[in-house]
N, C-alpha and C positions, 0 to 999 in steps of 0.2 A: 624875584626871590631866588636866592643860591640855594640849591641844591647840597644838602650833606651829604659828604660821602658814606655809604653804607659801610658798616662794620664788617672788616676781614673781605674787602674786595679794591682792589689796585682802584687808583684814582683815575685809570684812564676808563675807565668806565665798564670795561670788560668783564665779565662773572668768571668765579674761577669755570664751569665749565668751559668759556669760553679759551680761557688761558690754557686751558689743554689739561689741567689738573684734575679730570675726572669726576664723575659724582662722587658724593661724598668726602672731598678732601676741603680741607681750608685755603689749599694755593702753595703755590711752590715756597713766597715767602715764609708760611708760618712755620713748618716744620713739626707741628705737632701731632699729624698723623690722626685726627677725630675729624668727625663728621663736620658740616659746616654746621654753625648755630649761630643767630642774630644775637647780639647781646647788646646792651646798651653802653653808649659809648664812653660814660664816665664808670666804666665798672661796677656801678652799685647792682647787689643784689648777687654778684657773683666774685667765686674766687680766685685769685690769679689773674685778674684780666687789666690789663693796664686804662689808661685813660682815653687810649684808641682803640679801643674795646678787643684786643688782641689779645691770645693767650699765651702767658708765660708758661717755662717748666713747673708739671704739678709737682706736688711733695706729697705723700704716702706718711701717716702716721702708723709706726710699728705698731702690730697687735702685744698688748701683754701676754705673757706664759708661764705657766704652772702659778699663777699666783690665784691667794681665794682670801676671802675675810678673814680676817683672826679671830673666832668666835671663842677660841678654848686659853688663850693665855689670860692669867688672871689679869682682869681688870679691862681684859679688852672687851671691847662693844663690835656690834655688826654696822656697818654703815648704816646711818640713818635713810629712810625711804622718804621720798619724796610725799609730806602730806596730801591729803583731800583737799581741794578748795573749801575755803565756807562757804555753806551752803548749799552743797553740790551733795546732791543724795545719791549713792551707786547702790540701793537697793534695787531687788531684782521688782519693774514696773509689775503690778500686779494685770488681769485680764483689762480692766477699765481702762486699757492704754489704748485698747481695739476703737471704741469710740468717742475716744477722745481726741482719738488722731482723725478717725473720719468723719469725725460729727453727725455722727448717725445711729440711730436708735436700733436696736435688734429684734428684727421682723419678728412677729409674732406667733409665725408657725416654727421656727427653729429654738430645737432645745437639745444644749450642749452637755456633753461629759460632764461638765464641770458642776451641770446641775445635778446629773446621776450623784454624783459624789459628793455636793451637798446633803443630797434628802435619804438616801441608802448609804453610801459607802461610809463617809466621815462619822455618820447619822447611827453608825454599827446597829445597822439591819441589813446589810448585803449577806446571802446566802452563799458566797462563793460558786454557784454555777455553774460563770463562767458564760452566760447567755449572750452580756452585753462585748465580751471579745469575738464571740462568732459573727454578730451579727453588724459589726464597724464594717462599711464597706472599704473603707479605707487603711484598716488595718493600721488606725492610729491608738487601741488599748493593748495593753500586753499585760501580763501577771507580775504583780510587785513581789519581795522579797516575803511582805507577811501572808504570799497567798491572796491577793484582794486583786480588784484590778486597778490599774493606771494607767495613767496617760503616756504614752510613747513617741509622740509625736502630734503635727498640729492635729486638733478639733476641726470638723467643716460645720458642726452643728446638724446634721443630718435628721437626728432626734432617735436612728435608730438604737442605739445603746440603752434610751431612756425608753421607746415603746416598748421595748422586748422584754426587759425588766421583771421579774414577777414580784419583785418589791416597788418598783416604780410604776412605769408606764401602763405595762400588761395587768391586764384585770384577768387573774388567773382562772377565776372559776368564770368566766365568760367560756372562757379557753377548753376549758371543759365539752359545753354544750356545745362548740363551737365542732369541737372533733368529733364530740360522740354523732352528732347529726339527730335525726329524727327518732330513728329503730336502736341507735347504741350499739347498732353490731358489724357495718363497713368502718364505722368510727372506732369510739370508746364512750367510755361512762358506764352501764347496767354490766354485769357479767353477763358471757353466753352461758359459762358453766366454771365449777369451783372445785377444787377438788385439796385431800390430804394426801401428799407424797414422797417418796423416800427414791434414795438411787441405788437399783440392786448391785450394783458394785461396791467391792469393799473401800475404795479410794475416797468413797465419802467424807471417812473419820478425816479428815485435815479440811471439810468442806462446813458452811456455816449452816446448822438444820439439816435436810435432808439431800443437799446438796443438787437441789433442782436447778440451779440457773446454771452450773456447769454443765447438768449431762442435756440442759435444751441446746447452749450452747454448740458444745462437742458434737451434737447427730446434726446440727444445721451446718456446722464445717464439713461433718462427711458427708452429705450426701450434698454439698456443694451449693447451698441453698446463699453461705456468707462466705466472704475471701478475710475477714476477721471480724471480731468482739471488744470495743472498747469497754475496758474494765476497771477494776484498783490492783494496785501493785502496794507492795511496800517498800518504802524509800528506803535506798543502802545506806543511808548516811543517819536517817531516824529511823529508830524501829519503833511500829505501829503508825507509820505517819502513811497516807493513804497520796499515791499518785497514779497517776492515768495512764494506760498498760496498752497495745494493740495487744492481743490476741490470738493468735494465727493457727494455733493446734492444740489438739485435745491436751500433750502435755503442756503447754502452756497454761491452758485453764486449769488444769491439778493444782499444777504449782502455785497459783494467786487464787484459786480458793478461799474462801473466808469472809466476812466481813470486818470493814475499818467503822470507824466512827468519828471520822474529820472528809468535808470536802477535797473532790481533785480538781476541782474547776474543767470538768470534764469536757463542757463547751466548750474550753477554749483550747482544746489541744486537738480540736480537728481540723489541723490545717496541714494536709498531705503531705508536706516538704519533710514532717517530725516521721513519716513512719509509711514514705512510699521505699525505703529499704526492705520493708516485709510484705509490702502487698504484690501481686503476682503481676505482671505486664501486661495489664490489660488497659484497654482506653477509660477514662475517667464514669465514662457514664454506664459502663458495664459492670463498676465495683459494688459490691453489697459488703453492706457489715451491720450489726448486732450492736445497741449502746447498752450499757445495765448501768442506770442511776438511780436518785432519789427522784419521789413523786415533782421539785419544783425542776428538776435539770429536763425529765421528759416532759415537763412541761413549754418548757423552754426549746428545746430541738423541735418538739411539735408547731410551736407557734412561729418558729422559722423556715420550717416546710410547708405547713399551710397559705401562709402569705408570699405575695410577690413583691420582691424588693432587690435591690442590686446588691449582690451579695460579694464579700472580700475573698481573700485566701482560704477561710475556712468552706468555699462554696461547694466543691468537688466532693468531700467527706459530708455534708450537711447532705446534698441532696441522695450517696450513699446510704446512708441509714435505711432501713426497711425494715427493720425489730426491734421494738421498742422494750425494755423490762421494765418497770420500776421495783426497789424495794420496798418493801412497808416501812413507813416513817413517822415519827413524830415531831423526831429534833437529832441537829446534829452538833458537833461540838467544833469547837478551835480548837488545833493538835497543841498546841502551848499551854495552853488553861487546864487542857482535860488528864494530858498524859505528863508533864513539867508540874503544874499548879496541884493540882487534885489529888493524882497519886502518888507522885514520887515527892512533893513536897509534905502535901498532907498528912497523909498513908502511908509513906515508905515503900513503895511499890514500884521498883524500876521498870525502866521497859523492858529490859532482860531479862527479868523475872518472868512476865505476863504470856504466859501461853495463848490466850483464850481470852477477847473480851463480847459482852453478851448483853443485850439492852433486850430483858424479856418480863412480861408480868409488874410492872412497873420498876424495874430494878434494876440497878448496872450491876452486871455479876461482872467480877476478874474471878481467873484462872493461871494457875501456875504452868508449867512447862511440862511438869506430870499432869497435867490435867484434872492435879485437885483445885479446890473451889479457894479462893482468899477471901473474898468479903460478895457478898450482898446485900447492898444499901439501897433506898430508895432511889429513885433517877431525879428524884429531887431534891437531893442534896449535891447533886453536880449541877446545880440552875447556872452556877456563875461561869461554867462552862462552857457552855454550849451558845449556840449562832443566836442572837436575840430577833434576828428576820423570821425566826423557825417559830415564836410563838403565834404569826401570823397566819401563819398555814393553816386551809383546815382538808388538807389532801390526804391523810394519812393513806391511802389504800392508791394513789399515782391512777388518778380519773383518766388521766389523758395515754395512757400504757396501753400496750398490746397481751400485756399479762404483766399481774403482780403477783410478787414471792415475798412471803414474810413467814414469822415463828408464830405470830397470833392466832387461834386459833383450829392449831393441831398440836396432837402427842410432843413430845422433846423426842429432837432426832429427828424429827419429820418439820416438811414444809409447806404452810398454806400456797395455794395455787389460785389466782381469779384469773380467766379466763374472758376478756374483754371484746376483741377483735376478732374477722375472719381471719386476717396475717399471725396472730397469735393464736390461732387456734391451728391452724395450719404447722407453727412451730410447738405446739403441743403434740400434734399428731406423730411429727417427725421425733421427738425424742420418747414418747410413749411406752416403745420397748423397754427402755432401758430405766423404767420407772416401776416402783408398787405404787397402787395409789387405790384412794378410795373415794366417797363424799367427803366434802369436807366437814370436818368432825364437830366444829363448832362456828357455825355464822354467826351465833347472838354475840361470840368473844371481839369476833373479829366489827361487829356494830356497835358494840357497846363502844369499842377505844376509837371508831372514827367518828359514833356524838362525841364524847371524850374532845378528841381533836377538833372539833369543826367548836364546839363551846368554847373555849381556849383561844381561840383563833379570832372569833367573835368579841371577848374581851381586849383581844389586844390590836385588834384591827381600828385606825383611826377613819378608814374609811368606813363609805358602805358598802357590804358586801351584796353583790347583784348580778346574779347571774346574766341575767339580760339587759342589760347597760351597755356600751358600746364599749371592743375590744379594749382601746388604748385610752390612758386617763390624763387629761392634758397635767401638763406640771405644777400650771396655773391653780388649777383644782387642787392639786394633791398636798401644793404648797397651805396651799389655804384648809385642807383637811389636818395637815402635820405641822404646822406653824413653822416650815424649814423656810429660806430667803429667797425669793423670785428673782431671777436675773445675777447669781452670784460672780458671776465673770464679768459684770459691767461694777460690780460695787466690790472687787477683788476680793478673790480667793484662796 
């Protein structure tokens, strides 16, 4: 059998290395200065190359310049695009592409975002929290543009987003018992002591009631007890829209004073990187700081300090925390519905206008910018506003807090005080001075609106509610308590 000669090497048998022409070259004969390449010897498949698989001079196709489609002279068209095949769907594959590529069913301990977002979020009963962004170890949710959370990146299914949940996973009054402990007094739940209080400082008047969780605040920054206080702010861009504030000095707490009535997803803005510009240079685990939320958000920071779990970027500020507030709560609203929908579309009520808004006695009061009164309407005539998660609740007084501050029962101008915790008692003691205070002036008020709450809660609760049940409620359950779809990412979502 004859031997054919190899493409781009002299017939006498020699390589071009051997010819002297270096690695890399074709040989003295070709002259074309490229690498050596095998090519097939009748050219096909390539261009330029003749029949002894040798390459000819290439030729360069000029780039076009300054030219574009005519889209604006009349009667012109834009080049047409190259169709879709038939048949060829370029929809975006939905989750069910995971097991259909692996052919593998999805273990039964893992439960994904997708489910949270099923049965809470799509389901509008998410509270905005903010629970299930601290507690992604992976730091695959982030805050969407309406405020909720979203998906950011991949899902590992962890389940943690769903156990932590106080609308999902977490069985909140577990949570409860869980902190208060045996006695209710290292923990929370029972009050140690209650009190009605005012802030003998005049800077009050710009504070909500008697201005208690500033001045606990402020004496626990001076005497160096917190390095800051996550708080509310109000957004530059909305006025009355409530966002999540570090803290760092008494004037800082002046100025954000007040209360809002829209969530800040509060959980989800402790992740150091947002507001290690204000905290002092110290090592992570020597920082203290003060959170003040609603009863389900300390619910939430609670149930993530108490447990052991591998924790994301929020881990540093989470295990921070050492003082808990909550505010007294019923319900909270969406900043769109409450202050767009309700007042300014309904009412006529800008937000420029509103000095002062006030959820006391059953009532949403507004306030003008003098600080007279606009309207006093029941709080139930803004139902369509407010968080539909919140009728589940029946925490109005923040079980799981080191102290709660609310308007419920004391004088106008003053602020109910319950006194839960040794650490909240502690931070009682520290701002003390800077308080008048007395008993508090009415417990039946403040019992009556937490049956109030917990009855409410009770009708709108599809589960059961059980204090001693175990923490976390699988999906599977909760699916089958809420009629919501078991496995949404395998049947797309």
């Amino acid at each position: 059998m004859t031997e054919r000669p190899r493409p781009g090497v002299p017939e006498t048998g020699r390589s071009n290395e051997e010819s002297g022409s270096g690695s890399g070259s074709c040989g003295d004969d070709c002259g074309c200065g490229t690498s050596s390449k095998e090519v097939r010897a009748d050219g096909a498949g390539a261009v330029n190359v003749d029949e002894n698989g040798q390459l000819g001079d290439v030729e360069f196709t000029e780039p076009s310049s300054g030219k574009s489609q005519d889209v604006d002279s009349p009667g012109a068209e834009p080049d047409k695009r190259v169709g879709v095949p038939e048949g060829v769907d370029l929809d975006t594959p939905s989750y069910s592409i995971r097991s259909e590529m692996n052919d593998i069913e999805t273990p039964d301990d893992k439960t994904w975002f997708m489910e949270l977002d099923e049965a809470v979020i799509d389901a509008d009963r998410c509270i905005e929290c903010g629970t299930c962004v601290a507690a992604c170890p992976s730091d695959s949710i982030g805050v969407g543009d309406d405020g909720k959370p979203e998906l950011v990146k991949m899902c590992t299914g962890c389940s943690m987003c769903w156990d932590f949940c106080p609308r999902g996973g977490m069985r909140y009054e577990r949570q409860w018992k869980i902190t208060g402990g045996e006695d209710n007094v290292s923990g929370a739940g029972d009050p140690i002591t209650e009190f009605t209080a005012q802030v003998r400082d005049d800077w009050h008047d710009e504070a909500q009631d008697g201005g208690v969780v500033t001045a606990v605040l402020s004496s626990l920054l001076e005497e160096g007890e917190i390095d800051g206080a996550l708080v509310a702010t109000e957004s530059e861009e909305d006025p009355w829209k409530a966002e999540s504030f570090l803290a760092t000095s008494h004037e800082d707490l002046v100025e954000n004073a007040g209360s809002f009535y829209n969530q800040t997803m509060a959980l989800g803005n402790l992740d150091l990187d947002q507001w290690e510009h204000k905290l002092p240079e110290k090592d992570f685990e020597d920082l203290n700081l003060a959170i003040v939320g609603t009863p389900c958000e300390i619910e939430g920071i609670r149930a993530l300090q108490d447990f052991d779990w591998r924790k994301g970027a929020q881990n540093e500020l989470i295990e921070a925390v050492e003082y808990r507030i909550s505010l007294m709560c019923t319900k909270n609203f969406n900043y769109e519905r409450l202050i767009g929908e309700q007042l300014a579309e309904k009412r006529d009520i800008y937000p420029e206008d509103i000095g002062k808004l006030d959820v006391i006695e059953g009532e949403m009061r507004v306030y003008d910018t003098e600080g007279e009164q606009i309207i006093a309407e029941d709080v139930g005539e803004f139902h369509d506003a407010t968080l539909k998660g919140c009728d589940e609740c029946a925490d109005f007084t923040g079980m799981t807090s080191d102290i709660t501050v609310g308007s419920v029962g004391s004088a106008d101008g003053h602020s109910s005080v319950i006194v839960r915790t040794e650490q909240g008692m502690k931070a009682w003691e520290t701002a003390e001075h800077a308080l008048e205070h007395r008993d508090l002036d009415s417990r039946k008020a403040v019992g009556k609106l937490q049956g109030w709450d917990k009855k409410k809660a009770f009708e709108a609760l599809e589960r059961p509610f059980d204090p001693d049940a175990p923490r976390f409620i699988d999906y599977t359950d909760h699916a089958e308590y809420y009629g919501t779809q078991v496995a949404p990412h395998d049947k797309g979502h």
